[in-house]
NUVO-345185 format. One record per atom (N, C-alpha, C): x, y, z; atom name; residue in three letters. Coordinates in nm, 3 decimals. Example, Ala and Ser with C-alpha at 12.3 -4.5 7.8 and 13.67 -1.06 7.14 Angstrom:
<atoms>
atom u = 1.319, v = -0.569, w = 0.780, at = N, aa = ALA
atom u = 1.230, v = -0.450, w = 0.780, at = CA, aa = ALA
atom u = 1.320, v = -0.330, w = 0.780, at = C, aa = ALA
atom u = 1.285, v = -0.225, w = 0.708, at = N, aa = SER
atom u = 1.367, v = -0.106, w = 0.714, at = CA, aa = SER
atom u = 1.290, v = 0.003, w = 0.787, at = C, aa = SER
</atoms>
This chain:
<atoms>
atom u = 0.085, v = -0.117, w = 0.000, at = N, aa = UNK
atom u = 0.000, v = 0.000, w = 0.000, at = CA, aa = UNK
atom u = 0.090, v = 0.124, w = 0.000, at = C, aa = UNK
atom u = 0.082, v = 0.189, w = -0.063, at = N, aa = UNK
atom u = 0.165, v = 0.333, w = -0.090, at = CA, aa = UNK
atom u = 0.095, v = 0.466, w = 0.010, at = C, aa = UNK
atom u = 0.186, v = 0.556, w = 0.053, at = N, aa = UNK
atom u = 0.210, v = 0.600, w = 0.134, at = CA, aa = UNK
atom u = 0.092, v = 0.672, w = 0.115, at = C, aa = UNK
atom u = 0.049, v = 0.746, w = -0.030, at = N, aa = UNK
atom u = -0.085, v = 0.816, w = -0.058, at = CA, aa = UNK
atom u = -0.181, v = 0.695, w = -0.016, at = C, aa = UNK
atom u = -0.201, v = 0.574, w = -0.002, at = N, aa = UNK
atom u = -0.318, v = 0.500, w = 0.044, at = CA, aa = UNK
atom u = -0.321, v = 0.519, w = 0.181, at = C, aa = UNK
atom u = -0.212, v = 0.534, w = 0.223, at = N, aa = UNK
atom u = -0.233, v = 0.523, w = 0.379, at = CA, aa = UNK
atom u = -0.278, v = 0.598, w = 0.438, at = C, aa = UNK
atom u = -0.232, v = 0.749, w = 0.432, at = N, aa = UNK
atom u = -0.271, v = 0.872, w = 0.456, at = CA, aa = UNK
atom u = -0.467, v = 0.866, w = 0.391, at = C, aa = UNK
atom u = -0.479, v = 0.812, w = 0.293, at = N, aa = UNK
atom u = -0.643, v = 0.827, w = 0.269, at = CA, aa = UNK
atom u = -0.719, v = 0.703, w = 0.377, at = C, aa = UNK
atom u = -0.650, v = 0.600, w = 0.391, at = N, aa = UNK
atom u = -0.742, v = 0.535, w = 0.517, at = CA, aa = UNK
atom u = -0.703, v = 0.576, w = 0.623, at = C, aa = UNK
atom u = -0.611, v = 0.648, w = 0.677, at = N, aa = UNK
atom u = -0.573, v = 0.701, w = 0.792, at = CA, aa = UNK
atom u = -0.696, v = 0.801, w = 0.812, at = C, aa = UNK
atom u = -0.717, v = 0.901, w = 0.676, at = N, aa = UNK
atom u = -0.819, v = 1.022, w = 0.711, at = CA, aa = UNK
atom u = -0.963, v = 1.003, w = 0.742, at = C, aa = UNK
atom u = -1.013, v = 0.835, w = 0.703, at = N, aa = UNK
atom u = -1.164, v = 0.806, w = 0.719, at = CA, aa = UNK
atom u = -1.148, v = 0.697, w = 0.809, at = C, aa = UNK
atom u = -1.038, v = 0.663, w = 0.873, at = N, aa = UNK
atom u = -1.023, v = 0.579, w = 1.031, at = CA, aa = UNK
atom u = -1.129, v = 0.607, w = 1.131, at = C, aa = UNK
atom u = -1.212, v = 0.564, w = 1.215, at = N, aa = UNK
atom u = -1.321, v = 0.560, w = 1.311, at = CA, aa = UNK
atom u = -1.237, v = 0.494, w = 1.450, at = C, aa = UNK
atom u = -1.212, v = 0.593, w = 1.533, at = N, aa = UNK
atom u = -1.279, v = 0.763, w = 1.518, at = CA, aa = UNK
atom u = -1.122, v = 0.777, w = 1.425, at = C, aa = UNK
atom u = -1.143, v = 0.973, w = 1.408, at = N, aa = UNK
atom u = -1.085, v = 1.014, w = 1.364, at = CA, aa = UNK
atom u = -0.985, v = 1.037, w = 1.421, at = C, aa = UNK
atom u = -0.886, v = 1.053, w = 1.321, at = N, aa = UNK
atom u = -0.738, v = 1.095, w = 1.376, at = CA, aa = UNK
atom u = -0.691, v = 1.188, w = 1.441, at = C, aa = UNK
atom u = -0.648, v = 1.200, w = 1.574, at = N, aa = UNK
atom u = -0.596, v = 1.352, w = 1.631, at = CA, aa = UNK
atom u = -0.504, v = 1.429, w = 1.586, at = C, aa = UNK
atom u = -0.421, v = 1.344, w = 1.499, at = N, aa = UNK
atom u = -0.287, v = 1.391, w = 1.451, at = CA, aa = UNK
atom u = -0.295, v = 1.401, w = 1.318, at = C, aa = UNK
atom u = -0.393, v = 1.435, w = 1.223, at = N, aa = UNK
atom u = -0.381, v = 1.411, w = 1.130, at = CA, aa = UNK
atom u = -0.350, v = 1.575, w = 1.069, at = C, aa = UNK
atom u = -0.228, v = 1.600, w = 1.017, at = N, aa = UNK
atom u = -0.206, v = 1.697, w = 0.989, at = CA, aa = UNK
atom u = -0.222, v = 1.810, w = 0.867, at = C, aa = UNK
atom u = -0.176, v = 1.946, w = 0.826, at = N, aa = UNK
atom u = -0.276, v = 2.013, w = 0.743, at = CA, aa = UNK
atom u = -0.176, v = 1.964, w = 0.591, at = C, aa = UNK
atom u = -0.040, v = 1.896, w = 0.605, at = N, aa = UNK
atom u = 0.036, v = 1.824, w = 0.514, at = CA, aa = UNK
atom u = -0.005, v = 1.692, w = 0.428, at = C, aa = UNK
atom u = -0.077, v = 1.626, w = 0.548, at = N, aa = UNK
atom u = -0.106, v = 1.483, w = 0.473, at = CA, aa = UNK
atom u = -0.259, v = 1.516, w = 0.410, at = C, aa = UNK
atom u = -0.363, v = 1.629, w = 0.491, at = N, aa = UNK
atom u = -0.455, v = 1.649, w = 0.411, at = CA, aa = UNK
atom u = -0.456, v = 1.683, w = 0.244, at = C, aa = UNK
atom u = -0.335, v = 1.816, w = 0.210, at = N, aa = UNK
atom u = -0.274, v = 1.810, w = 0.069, at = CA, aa = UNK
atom u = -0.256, v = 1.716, w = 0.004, at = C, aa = UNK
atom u = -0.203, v = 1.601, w = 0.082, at = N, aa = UNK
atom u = -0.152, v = 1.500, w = 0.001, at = CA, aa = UNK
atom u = -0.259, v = 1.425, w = -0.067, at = C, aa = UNK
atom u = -0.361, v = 1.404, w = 0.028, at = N, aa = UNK
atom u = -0.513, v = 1.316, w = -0.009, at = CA, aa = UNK
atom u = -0.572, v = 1.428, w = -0.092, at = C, aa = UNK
atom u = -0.588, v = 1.551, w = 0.001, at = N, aa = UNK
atom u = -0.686, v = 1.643, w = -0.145, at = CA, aa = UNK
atom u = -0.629, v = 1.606, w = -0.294, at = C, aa = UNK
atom u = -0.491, v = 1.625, w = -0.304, at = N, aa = UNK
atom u = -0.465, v = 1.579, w = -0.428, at = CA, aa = UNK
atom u = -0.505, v = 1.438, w = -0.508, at = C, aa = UNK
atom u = -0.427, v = 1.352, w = -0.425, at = N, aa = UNK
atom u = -0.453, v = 1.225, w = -0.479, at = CA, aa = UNK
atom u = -0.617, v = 1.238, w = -0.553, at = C, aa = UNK
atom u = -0.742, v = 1.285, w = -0.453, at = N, aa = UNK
atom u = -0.871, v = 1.306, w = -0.520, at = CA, aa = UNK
atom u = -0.849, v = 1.420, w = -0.595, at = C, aa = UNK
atom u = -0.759, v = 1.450, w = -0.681, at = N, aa = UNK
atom u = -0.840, v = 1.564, w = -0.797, at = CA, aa = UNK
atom u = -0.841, v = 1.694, w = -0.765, at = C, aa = UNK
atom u = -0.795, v = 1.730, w = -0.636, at = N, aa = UNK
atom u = -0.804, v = 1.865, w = -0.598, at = CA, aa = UNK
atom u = -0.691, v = 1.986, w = -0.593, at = C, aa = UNK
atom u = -0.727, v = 2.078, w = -0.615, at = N, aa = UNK
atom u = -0.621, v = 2.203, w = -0.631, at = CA, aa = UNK
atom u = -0.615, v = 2.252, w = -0.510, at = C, aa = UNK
atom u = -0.526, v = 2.334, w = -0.493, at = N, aa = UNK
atom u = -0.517, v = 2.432, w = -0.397, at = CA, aa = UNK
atom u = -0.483, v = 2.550, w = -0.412, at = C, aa = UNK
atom u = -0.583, v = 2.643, w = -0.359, at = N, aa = UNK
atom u = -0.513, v = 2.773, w = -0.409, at = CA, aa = UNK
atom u = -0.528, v = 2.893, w = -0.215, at = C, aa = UNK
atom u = -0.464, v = 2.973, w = -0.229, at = N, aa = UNK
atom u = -0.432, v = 3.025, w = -0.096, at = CA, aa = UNK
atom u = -0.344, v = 3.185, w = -0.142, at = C, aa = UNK
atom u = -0.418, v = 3.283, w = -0.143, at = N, aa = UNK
atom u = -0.385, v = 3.412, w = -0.164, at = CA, aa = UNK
atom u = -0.310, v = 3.459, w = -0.079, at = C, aa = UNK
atom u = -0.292, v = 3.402, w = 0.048, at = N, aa = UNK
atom u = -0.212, v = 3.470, w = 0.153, at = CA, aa = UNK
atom u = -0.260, v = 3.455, w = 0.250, at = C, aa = UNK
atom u = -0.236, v = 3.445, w = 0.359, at = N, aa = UNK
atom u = -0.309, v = 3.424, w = 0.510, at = CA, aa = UNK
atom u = -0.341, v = 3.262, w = 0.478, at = C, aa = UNK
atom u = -0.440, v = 3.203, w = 0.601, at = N, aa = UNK
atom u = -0.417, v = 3.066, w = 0.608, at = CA, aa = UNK
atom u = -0.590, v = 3.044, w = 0.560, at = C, aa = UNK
atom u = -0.635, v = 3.100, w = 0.475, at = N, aa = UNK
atom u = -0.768, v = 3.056, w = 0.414, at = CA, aa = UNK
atom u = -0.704, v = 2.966, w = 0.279, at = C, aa = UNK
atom u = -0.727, v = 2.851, w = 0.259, at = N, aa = UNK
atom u = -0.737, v = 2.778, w = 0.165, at = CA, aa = UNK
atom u = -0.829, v = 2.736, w = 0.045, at = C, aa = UNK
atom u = -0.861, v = 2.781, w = -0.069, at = N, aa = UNK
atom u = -1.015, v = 2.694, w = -0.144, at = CA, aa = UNK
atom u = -0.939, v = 2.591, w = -0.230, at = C, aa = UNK
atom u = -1.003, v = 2.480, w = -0.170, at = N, aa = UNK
atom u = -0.958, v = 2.329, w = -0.300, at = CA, aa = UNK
atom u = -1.094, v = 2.344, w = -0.412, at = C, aa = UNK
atom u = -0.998, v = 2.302, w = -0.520, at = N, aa = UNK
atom u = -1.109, v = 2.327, w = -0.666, at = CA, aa = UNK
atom u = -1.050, v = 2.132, w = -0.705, at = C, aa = UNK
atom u = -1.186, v = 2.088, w = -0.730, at = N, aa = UNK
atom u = -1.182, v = 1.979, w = -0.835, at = CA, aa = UNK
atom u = -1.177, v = 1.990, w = -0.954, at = C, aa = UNK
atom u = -1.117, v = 1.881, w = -1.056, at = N, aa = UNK
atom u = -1.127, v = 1.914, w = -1.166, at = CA, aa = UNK
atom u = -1.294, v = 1.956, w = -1.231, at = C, aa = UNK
atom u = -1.355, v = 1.854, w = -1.168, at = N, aa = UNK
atom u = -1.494, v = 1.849, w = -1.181, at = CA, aa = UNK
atom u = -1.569, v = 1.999, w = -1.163, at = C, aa = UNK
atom u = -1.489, v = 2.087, w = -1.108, at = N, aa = UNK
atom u = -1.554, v = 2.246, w = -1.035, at = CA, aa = UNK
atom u = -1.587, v = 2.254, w = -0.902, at = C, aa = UNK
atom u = -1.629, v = 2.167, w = -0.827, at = N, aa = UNK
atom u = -1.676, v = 2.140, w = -0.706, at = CA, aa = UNK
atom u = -1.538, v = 2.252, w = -0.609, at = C, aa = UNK
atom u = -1.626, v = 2.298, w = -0.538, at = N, aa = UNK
atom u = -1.509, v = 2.384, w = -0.467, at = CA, aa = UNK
atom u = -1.526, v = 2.394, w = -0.321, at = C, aa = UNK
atom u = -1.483, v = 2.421, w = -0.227, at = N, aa = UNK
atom u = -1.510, v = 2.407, w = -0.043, at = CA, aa = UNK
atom u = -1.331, v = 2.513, w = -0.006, at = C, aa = UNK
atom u = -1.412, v = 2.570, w = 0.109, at = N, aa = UNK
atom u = -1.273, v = 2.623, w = 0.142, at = CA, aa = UNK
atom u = -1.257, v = 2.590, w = 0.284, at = C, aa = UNK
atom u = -1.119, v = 2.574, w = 0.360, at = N, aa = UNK
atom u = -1.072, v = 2.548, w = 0.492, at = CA, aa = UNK
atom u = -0.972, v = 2.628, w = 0.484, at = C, aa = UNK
atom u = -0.997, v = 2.625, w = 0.663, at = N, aa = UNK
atom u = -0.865, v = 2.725, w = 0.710, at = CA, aa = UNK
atom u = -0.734, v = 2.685, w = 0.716, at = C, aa = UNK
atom u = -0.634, v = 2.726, w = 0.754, at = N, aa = UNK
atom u = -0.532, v = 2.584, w = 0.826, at = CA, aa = UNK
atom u = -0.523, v = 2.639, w = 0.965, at = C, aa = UNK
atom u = -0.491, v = 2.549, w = 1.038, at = N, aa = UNK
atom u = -0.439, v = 2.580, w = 1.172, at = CA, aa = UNK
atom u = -0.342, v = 2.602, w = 1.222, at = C, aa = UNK
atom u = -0.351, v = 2.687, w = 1.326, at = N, aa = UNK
atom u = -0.233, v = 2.706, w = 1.346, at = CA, aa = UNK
atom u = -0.221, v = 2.709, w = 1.473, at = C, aa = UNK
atom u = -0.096, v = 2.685, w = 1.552, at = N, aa = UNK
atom u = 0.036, v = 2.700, w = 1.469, at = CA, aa = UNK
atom u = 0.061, v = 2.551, w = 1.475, at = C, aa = UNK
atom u = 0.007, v = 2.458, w = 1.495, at = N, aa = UNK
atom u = 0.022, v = 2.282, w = 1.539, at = CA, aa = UNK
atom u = 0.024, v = 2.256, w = 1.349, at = C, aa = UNK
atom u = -0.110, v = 2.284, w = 1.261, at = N, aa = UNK
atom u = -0.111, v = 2.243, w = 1.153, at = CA, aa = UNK
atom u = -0.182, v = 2.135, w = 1.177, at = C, aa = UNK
atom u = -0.264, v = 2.087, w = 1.304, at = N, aa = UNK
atom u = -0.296, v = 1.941, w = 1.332, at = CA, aa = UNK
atom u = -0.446, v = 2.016, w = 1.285, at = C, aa = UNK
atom u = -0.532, v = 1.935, w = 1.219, at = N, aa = UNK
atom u = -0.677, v = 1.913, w = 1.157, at = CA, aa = UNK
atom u = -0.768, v = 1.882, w = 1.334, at = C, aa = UNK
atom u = -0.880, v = 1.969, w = 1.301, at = N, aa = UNK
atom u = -0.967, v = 1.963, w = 1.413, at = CA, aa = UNK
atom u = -1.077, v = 1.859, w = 1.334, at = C, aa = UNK
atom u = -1.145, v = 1.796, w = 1.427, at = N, aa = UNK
atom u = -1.251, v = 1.653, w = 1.349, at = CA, aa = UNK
atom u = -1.367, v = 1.735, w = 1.278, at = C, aa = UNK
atom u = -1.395, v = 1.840, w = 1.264, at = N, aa = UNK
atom u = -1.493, v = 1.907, w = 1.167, at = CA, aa = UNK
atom u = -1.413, v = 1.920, w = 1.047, at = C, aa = UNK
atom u = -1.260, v = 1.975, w = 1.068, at = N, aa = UNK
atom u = -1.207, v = 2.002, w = 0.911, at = CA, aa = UNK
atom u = -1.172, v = 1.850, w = 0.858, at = C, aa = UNK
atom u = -1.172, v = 1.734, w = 0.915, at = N, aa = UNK
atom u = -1.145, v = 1.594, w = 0.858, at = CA, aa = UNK
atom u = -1.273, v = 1.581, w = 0.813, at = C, aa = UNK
atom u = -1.386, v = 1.608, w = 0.871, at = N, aa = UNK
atom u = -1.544, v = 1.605, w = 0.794, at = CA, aa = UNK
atom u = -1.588, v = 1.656, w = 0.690, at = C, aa = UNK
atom u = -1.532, v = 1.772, w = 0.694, at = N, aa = UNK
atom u = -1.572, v = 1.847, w = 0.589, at = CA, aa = UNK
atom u = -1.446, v = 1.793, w = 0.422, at = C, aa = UNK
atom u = -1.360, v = 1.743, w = 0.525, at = N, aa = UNK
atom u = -1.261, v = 1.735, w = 0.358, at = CA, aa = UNK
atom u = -1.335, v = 1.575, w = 0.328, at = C, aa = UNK
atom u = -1.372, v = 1.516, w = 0.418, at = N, aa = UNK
atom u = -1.448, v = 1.369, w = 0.389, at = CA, aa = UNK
atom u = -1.571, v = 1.395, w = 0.273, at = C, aa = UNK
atom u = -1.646, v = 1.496, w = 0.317, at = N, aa = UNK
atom u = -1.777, v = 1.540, w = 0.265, at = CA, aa = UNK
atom u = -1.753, v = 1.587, w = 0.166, at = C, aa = UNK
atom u = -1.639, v = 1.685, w = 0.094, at = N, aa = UNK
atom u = -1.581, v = 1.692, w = -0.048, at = CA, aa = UNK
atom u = -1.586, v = 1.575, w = -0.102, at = C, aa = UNK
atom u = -1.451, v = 1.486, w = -0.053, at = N, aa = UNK
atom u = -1.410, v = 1.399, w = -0.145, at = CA, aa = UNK
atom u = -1.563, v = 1.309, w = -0.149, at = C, aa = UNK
atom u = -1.663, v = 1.264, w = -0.098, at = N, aa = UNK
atom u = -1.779, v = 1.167, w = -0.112, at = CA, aa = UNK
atom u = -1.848, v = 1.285, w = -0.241, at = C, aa = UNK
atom u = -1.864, v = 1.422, w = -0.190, at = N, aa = UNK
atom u = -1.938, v = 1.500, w = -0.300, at = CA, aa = UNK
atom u = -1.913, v = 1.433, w = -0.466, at = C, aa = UNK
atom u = -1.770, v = 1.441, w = -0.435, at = N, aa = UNK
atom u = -1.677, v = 1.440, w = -0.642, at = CA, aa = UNK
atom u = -1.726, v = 1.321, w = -0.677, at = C, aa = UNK
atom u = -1.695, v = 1.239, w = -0.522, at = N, aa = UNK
atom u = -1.683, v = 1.076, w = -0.556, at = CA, aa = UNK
atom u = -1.841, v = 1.045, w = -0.669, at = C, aa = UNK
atom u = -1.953, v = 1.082, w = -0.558, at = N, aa = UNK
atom u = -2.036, v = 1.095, w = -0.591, at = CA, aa = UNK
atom u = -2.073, v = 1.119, w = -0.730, at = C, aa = UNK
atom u = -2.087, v = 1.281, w = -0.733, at = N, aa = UNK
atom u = -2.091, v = 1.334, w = -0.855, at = CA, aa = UNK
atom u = -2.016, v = 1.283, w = -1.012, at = C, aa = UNK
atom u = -1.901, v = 1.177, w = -0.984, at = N, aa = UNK
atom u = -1.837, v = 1.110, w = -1.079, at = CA, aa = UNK
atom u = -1.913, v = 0.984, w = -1.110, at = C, aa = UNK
atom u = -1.996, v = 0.936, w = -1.026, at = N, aa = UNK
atom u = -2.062, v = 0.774, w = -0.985, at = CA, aa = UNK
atom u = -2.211, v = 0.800, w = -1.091, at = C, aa = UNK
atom u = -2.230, v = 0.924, w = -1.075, at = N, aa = UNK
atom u = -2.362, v = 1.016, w = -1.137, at = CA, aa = UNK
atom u = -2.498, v = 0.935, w = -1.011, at = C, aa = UNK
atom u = -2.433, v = 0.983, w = -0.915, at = N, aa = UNK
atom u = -2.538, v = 0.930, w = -0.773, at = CA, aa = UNK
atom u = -2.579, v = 1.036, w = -0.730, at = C, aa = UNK
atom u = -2.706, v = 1.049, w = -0.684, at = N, aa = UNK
atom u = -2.681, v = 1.171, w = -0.625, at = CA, aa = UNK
atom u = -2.653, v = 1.181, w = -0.440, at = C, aa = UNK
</atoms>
């Protein structure tokens, strides 16, 4: 299993991860399709190829993910997943 698999079952592990940081989230947003863009300050918006868009903050100064921002990047990636499946 490659290091991008791990980090994606690490992020939908029950419960969620305490340590899951705002580094390995990049790594999974990507793996699913997602951009990142960040004008300055720690507001983030990920864009899918698909258009689908959601924005998060990062944290600071740990960089460690609070269990709403692991929800909400869960609830993206099911959105695309979704929307690619043509489910609604």
């Amino acid at each position: 299993m490659s290091k991008k698999d791990k980090l994606f079952a690490r992020l939908y592990r029950v419960p969620p991860p305490k340590d899951f940081g705002w580094d390995d989230l990049i790594t999974v947003m990507r793996r699913e399709g997602f951009l990142e863009n960040c004008d300055g300050g720690s507001h983030y918006i990920f864009e899918h190829e698909s258009g689908f868009r959601f924005s998060m903050s990062k944290t600071h100064p740990s960089g460690i993910l609070k269990r709403y921002q692991i929800e909400n990047a869960k609830s993206a990636i099911k959105a695309v997943q979704s929307a690619s499946e043509g489910t609604p």
